[in-house]
ZALUM-922494 format. One line per field, with one value per atom (N, C-alpha, C, O): residue number from 1; residue in one letter; atom name; x, y, z. Coordinates in nm, 3 decimals, decimal comma, padded with zeros to 5 digits. Layout:
<atoms>
pos [NUM  ...]
code [A  ...]
site [CA  ...]
xx [X  ...]
yy [Y  ...]
zz [Z  ...]
</atoms>
This chain:
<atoms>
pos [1  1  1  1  2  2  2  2  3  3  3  3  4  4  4  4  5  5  5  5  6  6  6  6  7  7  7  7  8  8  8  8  9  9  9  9  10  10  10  10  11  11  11  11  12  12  12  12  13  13  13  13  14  14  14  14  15  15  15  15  16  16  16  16  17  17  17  17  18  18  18  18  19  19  19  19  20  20  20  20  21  21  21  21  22  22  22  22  23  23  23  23  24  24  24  24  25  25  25  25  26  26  26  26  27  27  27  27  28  28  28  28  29  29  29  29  30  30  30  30  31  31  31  31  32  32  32  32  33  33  33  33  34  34  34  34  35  35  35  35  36  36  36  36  37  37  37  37  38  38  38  38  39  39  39  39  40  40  40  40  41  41  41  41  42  42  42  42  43  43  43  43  44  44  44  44  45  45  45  45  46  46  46  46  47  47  47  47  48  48  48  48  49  49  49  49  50  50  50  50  51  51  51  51  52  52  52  52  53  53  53  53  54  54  54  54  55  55  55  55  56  56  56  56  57  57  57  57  58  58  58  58  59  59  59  59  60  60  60  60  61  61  61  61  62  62  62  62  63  63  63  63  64  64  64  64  65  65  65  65  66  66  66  66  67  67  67  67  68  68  68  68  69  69  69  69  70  70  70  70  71  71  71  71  72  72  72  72  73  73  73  73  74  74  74  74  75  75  75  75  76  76  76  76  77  77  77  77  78  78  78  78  79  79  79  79  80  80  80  80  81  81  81  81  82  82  82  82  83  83  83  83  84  84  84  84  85  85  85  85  86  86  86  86  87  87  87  87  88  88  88  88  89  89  89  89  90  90  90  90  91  91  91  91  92  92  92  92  93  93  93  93  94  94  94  94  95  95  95  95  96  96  96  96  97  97  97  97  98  98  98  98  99  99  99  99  100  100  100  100  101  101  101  101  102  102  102  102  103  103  103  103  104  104  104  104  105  105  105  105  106  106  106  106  107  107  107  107  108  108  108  108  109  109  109  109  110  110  110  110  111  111  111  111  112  112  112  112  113  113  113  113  114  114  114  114  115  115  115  115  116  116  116  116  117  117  117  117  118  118  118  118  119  119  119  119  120  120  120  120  121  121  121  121  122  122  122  122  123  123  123  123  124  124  124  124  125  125  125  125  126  126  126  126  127  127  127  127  128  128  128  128  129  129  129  129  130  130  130  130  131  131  131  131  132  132  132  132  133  133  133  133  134  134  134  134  135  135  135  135  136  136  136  136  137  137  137  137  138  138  138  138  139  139  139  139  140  140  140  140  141  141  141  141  142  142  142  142  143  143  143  143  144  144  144  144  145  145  145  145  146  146  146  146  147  147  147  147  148  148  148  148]
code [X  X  X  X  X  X  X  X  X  X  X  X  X  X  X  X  X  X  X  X  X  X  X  X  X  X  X  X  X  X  X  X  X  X  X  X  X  X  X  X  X  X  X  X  X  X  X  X  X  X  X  X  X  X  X  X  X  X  X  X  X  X  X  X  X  X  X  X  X  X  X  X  X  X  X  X  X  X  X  X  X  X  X  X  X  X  X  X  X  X  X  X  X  X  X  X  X  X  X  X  X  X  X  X  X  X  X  X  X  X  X  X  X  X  X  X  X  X  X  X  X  X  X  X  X  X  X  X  X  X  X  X  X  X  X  X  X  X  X  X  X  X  X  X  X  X  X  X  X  X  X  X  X  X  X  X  X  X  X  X  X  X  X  X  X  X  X  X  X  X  X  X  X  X  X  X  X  X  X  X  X  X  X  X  X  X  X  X  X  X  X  X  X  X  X  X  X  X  X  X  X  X  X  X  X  X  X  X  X  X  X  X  X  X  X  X  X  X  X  X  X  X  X  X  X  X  X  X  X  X  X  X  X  X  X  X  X  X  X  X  X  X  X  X  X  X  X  X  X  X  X  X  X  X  X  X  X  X  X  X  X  X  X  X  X  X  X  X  X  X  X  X  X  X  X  X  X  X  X  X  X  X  X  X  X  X  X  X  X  X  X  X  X  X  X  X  X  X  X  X  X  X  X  X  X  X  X  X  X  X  X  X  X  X  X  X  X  X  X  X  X  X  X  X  X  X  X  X  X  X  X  X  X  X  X  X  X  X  X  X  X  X  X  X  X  X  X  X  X  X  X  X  X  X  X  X  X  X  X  X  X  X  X  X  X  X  X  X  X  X  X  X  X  X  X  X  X  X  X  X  X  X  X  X  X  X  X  X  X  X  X  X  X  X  X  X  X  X  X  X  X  X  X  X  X  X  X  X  X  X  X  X  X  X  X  X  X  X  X  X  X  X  X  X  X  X  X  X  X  X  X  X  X  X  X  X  X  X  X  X  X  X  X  X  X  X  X  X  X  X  X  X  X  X  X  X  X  X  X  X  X  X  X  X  X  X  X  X  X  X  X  X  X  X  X  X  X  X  X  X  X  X  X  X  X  X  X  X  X  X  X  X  X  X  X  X  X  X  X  X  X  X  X  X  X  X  X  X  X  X  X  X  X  X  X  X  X  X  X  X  X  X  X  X  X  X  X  X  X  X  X  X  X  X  X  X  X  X  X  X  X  X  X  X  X  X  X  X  X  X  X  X  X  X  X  X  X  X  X  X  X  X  X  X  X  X  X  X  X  X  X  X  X  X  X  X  X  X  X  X  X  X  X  X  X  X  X  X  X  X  X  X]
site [N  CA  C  O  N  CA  C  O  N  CA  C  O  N  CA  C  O  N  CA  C  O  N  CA  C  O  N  CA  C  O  N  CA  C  O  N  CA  C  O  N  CA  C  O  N  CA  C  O  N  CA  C  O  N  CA  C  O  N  CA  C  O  N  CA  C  O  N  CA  C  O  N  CA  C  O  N  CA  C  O  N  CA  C  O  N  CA  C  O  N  CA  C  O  N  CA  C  O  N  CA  C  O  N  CA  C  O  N  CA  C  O  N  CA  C  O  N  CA  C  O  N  CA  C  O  N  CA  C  O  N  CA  C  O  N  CA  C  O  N  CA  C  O  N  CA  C  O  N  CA  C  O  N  CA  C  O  N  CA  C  O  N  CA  C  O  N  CA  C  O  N  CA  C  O  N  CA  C  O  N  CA  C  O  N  CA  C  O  N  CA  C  O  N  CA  C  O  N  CA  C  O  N  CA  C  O  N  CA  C  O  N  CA  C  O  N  CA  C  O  N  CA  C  O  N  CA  C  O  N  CA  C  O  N  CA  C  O  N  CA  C  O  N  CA  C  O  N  CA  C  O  N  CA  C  O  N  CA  C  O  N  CA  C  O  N  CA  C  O  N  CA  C  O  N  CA  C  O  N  CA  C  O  N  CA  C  O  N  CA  C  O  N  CA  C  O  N  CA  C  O  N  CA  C  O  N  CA  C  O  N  CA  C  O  N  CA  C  O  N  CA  C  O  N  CA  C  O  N  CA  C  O  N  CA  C  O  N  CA  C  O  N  CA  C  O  N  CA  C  O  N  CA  C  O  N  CA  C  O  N  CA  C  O  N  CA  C  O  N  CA  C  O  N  CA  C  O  N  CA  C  O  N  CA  C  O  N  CA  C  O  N  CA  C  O  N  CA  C  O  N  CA  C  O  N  CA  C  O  N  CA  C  O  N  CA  C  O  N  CA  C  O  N  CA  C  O  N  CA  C  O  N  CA  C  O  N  CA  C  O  N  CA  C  O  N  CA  C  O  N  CA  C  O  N  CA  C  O  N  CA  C  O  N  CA  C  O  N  CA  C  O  N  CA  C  O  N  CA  C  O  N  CA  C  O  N  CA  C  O  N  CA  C  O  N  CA  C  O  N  CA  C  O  N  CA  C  O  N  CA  C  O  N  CA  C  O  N  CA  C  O  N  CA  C  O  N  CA  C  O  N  CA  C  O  N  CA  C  O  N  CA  C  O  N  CA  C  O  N  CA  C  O  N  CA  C  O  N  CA  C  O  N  CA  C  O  N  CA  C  O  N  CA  C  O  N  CA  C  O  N  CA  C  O  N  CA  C  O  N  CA  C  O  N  CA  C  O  N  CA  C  O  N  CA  C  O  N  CA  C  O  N  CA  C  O  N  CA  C  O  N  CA  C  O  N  CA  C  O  N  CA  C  O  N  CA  C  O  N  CA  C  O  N  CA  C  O  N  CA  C  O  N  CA  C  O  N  CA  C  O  N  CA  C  O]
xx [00,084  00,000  00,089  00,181  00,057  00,130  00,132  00,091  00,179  00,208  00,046  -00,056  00,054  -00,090  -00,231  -00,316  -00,244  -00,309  -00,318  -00,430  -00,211  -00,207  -00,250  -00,312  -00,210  -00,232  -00,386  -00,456  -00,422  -00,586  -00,716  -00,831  -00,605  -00,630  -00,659  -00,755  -00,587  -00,545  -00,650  -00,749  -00,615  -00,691  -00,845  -00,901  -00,945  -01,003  -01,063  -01,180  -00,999  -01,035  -01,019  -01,066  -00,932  -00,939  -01,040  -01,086  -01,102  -01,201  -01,332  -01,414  -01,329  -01,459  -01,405  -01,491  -01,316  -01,260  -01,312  -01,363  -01,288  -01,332  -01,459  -01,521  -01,503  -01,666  -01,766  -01,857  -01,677  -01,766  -01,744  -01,830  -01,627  -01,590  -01,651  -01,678  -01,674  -01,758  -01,892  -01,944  -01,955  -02,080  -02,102  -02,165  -02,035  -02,046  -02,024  -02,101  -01,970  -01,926  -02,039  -02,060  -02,091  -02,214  -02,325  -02,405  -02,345  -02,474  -02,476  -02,570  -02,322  -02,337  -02,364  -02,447  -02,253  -02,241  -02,378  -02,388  -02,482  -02,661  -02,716  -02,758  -02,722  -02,737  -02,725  -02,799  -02,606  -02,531  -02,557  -02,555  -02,587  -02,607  -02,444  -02,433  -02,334  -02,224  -02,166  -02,202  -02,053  -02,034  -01,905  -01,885  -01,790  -01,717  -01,578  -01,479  -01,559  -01,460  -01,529  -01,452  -01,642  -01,662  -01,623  -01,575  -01,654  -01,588  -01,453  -01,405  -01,361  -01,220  -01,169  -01,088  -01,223  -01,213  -01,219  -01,135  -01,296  -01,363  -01,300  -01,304  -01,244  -01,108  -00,990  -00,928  -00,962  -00,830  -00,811  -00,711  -00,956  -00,956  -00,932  -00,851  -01,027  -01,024  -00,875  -00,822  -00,806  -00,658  -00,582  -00,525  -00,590  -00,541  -00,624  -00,743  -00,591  -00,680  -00,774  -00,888  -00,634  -00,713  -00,579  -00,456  -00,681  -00,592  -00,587  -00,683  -00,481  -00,514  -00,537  -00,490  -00,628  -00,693  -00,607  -00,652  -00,470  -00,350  -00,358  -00,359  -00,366  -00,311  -00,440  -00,434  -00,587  -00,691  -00,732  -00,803  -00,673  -00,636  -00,519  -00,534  -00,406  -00,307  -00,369  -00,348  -00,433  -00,416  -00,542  -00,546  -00,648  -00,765  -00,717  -00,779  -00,601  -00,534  -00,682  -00,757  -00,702  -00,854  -00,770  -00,676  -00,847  -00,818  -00,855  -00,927  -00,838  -00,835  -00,971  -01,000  -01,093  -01,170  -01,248  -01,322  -01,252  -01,313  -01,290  -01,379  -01,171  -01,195  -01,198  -01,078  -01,245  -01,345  -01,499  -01,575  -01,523  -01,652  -01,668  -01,750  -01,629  -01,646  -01,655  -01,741  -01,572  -01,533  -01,663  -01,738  -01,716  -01,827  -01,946  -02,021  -01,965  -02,086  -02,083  -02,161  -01,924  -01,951  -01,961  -02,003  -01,929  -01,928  -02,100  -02,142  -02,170  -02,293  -02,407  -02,522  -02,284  -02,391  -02,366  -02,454  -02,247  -02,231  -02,116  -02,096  -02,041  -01,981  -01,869  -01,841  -01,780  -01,621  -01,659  -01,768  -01,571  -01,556  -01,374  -01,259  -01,441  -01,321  -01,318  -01,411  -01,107  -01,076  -00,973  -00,942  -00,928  -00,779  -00,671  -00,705  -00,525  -00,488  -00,437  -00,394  -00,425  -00,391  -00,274  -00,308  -00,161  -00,065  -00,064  -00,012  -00,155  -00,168  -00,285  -00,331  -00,336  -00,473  -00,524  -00,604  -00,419  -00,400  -00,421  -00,488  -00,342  -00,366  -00,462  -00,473  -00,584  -00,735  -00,703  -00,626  -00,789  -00,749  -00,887  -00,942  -00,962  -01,039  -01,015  -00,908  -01,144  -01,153  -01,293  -01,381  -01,318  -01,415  -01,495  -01,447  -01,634  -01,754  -01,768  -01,730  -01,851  -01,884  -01,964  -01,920  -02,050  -02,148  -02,093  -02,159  -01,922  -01,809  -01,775  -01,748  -01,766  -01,653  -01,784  -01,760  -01,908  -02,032  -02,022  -01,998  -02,037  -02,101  -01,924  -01,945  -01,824  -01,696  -01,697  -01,671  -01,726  -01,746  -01,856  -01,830  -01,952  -02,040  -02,033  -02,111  -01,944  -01,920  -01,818  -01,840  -01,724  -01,622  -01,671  -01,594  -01,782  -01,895  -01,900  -01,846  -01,957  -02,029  -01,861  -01,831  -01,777  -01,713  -01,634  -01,593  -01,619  -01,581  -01,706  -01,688  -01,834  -01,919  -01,918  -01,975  -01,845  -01,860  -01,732  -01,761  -01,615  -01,536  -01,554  -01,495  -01,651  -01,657  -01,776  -01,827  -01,801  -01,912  -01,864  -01,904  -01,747  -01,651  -01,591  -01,593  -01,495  -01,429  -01,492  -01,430  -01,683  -01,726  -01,682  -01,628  -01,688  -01,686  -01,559  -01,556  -01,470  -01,306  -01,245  -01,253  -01,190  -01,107  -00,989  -00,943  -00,920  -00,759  -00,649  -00,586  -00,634  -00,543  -00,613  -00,552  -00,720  -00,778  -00,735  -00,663  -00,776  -00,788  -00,634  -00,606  -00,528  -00,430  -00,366  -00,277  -00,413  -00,405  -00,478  -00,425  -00,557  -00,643  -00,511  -00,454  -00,492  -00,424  -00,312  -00,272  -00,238  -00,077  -00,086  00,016  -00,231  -00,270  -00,265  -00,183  -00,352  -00,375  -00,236  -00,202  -00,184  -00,040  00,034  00,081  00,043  00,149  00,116  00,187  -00,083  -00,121  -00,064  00,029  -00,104  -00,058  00,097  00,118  00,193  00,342  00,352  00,386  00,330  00,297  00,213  00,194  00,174  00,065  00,174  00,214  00,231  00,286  00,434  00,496  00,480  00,626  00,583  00,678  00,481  00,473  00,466  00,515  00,359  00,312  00,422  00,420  00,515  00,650  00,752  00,847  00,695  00,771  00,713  00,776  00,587  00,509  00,509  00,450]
yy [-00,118  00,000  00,124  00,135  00,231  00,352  00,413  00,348  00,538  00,592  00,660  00,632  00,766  00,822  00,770  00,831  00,619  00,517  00,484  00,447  00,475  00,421  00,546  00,518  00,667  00,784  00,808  00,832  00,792  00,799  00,695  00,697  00,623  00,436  00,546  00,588  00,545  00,601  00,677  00,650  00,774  00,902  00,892  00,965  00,772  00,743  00,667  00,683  00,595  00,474  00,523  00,479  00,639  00,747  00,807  00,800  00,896  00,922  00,832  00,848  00,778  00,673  00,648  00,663  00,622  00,529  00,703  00,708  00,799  00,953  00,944  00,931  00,960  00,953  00,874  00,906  00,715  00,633  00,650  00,621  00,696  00,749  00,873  00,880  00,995  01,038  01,074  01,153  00,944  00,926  00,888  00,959  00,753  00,680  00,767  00,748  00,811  00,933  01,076  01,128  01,111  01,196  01,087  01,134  00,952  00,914  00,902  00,949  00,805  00,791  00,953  00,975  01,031  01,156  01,276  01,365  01,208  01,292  01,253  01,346  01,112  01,081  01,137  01,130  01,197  01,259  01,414  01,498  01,442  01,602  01,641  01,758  01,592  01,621  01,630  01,563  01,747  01,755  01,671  01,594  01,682  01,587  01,662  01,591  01,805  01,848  01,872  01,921  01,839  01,807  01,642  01,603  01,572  01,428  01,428  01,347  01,491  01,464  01,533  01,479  01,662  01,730  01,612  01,611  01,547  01,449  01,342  01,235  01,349  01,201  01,232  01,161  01,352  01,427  01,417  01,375  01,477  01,461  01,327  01,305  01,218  01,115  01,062  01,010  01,076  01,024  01,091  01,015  01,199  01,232  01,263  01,253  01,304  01,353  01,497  01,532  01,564  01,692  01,766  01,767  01,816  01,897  02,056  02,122  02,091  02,222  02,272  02,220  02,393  02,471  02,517  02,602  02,510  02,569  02,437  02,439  02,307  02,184  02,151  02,058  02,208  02,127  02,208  02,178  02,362  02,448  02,382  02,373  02,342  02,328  02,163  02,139  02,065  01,932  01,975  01,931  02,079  02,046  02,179  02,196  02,249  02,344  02,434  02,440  02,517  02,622  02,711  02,689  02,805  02,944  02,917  02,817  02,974  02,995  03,000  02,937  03,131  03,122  03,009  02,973  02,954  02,853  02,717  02,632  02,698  02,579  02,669  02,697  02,764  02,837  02,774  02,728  02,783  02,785  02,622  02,590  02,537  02,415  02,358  02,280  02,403  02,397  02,416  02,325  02,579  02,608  02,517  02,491  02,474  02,384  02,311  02,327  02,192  02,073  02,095  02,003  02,220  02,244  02,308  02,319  02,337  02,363  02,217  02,192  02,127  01,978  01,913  01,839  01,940  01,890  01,770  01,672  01,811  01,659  01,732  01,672  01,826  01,883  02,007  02,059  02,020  02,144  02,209  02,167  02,317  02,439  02,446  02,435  02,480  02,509  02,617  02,652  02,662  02,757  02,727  02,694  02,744  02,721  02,796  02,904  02,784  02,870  02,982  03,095  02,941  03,004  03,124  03,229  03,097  03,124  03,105  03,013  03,230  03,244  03,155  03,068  03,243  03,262  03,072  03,023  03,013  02,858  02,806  02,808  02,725  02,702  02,550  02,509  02,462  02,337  02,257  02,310  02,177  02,085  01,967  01,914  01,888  01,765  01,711  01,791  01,566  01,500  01,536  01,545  01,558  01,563  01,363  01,282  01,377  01,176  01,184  01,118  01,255  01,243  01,238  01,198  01,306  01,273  01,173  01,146  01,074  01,003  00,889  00,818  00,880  00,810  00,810  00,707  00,906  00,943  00,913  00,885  00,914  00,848  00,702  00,630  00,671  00,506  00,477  00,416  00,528  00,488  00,493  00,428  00,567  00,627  00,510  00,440  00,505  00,392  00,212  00,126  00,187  00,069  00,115  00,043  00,231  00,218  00,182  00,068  00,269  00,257  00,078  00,044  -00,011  -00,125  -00,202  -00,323  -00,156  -00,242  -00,214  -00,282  -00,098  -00,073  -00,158  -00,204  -00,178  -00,261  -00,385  -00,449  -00,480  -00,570  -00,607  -00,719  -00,532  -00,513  -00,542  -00,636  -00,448  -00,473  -00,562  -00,590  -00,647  -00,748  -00,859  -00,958  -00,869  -01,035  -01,069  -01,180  -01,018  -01,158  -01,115  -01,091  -01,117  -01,046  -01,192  -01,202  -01,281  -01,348  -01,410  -01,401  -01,473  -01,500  -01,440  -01,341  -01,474  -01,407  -01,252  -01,181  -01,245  -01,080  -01,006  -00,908  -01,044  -00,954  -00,925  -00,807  -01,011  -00,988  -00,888  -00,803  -00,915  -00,807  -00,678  -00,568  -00,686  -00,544  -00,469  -00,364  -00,516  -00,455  -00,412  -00,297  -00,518  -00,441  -00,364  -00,317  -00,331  -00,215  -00,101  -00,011  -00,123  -00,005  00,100  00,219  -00,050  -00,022  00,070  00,175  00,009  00,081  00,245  00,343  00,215  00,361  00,440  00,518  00,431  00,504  00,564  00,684  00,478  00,465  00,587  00,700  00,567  00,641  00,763  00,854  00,759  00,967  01,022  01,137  00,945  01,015  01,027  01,131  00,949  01,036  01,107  01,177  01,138  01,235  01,379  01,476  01,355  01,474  01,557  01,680  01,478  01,498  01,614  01,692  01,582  01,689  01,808  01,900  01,826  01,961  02,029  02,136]
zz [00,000  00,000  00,000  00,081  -00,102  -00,082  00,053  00,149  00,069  00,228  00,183  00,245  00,045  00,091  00,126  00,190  00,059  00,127  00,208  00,244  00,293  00,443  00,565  00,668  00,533  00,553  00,562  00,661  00,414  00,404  00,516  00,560  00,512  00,598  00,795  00,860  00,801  00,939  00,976  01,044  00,920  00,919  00,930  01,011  00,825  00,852  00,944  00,977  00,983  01,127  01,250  01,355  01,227  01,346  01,383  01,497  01,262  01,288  01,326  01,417  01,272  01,331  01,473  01,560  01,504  01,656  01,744  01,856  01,672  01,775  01,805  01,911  01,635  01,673  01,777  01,853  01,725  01,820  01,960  02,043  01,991  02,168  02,236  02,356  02,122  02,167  02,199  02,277  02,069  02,112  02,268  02,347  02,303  02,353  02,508  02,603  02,510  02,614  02,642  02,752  02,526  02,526  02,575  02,655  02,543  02,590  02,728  02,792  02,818  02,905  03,028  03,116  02,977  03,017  03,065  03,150  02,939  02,917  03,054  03,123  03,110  03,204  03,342  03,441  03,318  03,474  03,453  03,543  03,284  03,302  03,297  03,335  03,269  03,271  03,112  03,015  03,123  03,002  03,000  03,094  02,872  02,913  02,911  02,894  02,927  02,993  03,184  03,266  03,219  03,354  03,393  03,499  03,290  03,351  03,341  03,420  03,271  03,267  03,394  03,469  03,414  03,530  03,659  03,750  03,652  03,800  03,743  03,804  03,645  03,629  03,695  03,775  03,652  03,723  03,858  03,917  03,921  04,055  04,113  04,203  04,042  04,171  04,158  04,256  04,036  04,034  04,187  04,265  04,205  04,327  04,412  04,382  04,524  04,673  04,667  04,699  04,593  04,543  04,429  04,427  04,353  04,244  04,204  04,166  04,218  04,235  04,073  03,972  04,084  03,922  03,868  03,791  03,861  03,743  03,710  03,586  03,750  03,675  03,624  03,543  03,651  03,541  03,456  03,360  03,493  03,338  03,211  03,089  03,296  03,178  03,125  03,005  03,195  03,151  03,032  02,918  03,098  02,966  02,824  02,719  02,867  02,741  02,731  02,633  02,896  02,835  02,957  03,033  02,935  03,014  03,111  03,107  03,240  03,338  03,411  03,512  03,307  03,300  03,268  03,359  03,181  03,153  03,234  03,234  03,302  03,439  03,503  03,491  03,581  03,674  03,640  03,725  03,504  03,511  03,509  03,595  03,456  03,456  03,641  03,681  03,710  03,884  03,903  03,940  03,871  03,953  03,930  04,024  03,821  03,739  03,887  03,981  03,875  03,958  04,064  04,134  04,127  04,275  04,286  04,402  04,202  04,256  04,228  04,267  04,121  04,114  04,269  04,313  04,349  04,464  04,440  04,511  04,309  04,311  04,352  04,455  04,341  04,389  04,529  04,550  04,584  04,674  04,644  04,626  04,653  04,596  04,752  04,832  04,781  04,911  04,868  04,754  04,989  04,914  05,032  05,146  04,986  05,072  05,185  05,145  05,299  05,428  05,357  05,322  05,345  05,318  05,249  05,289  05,081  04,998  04,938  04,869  04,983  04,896  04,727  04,692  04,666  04,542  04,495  04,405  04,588  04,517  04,589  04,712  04,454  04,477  04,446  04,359  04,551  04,491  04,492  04,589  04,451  04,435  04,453  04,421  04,526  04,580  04,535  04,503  04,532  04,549  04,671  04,784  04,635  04,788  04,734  04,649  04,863  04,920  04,726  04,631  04,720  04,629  04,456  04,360  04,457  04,391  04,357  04,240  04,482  04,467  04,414  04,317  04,478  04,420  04,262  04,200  04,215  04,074  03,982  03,864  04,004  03,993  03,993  03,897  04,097  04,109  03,967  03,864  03,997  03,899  03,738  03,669  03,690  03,611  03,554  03,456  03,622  03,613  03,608  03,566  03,649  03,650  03,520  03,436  03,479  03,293  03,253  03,217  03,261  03,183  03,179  03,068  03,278  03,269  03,228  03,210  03,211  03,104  02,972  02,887  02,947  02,834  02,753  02,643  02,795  02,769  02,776  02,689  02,895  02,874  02,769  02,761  02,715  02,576  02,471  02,402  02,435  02,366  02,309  02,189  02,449  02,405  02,393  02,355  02,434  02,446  02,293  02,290  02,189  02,105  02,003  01,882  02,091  02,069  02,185  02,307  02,087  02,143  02,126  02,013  02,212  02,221  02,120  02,156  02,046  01,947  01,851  01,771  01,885  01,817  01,936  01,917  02,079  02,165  02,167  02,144  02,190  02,127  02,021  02,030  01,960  01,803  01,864  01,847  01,909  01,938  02,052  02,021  02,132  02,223  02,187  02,209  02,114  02,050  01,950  01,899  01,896  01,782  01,878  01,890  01,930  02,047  02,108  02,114  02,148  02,219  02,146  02,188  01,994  01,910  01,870  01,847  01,876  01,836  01,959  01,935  02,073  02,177  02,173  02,185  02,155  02,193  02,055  02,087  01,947  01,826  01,857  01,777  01,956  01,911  02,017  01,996  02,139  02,237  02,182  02,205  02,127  02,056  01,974  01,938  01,911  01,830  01,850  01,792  01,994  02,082  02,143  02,157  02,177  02,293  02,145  02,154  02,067  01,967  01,955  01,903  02,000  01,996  02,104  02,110]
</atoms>
């Protein structure tokens, strides 16, 4: 196959592999009333204890303003609480409320049914193949990224 073929190849299966992720992410998401720079936000969080708002400005690449406003959404759905710290005003950090770490858990249930959806009729040597595709796409966007 030529490169612009393979190129064309890519490019397309990409897109479908987007589309179908973000359908799949808008349906579960309609549910919770959450958008899905608010779920990445409440991904961020539960990875740590609490995260402070310069790091879920730079991880989602939006202004300052705009994770302000995403914070305030979840902090008036009841799922984060904004604190500041003693020292220093100026640094604002966010945490999971109980009702957080609920709607997290739950969230993470869809998302391991949604995989085991996936792979039922994906077996031994595909699931195989699927994963070291995967693998290679990954290892492949992140050296690519690390150049930008």
């Amino acid at each position: 196959m030529k490169t612009k073929d393979d190129i064309d190849t890519i490019a397309l299966l990409m897109r479908k592999l987007m589309d179908s992720f973000h359908y799949l992410a808008r349906n579960i998401l309609r549910e919770e009333s959450l958008s899905l720079s608010q779920y990445y936000v409440l991904h961020l969080i539960e990875a740590g204890s609490q995260v402070q708002m310069k790091d879920i400005k730079n991880d989602l690449c939006v202004s300052g303003a705009y994770a302000t406003t995403i914070i305030d959404d979840l902090v008036t759905k009841g799922f984060i609480e904004r604190n500041y710290i003693k020292d220093d005003r100026r640094i604002v950090v966010v945490k999971l409320t109980d009702e957080g770490k609920i709607l997290a858990r739950d969230l993470n249930k869809k998302k391991a049914q949604f995989y085991t959806k996936l792979l039922k009729d994906v077996k031994g040597k595909d699931r195989k193949t699927m994963s070291a595709g995967i693998s290679l796409l990954v290892f492949s966007l992140n050296r690519v990224l690390e150049r930008y």
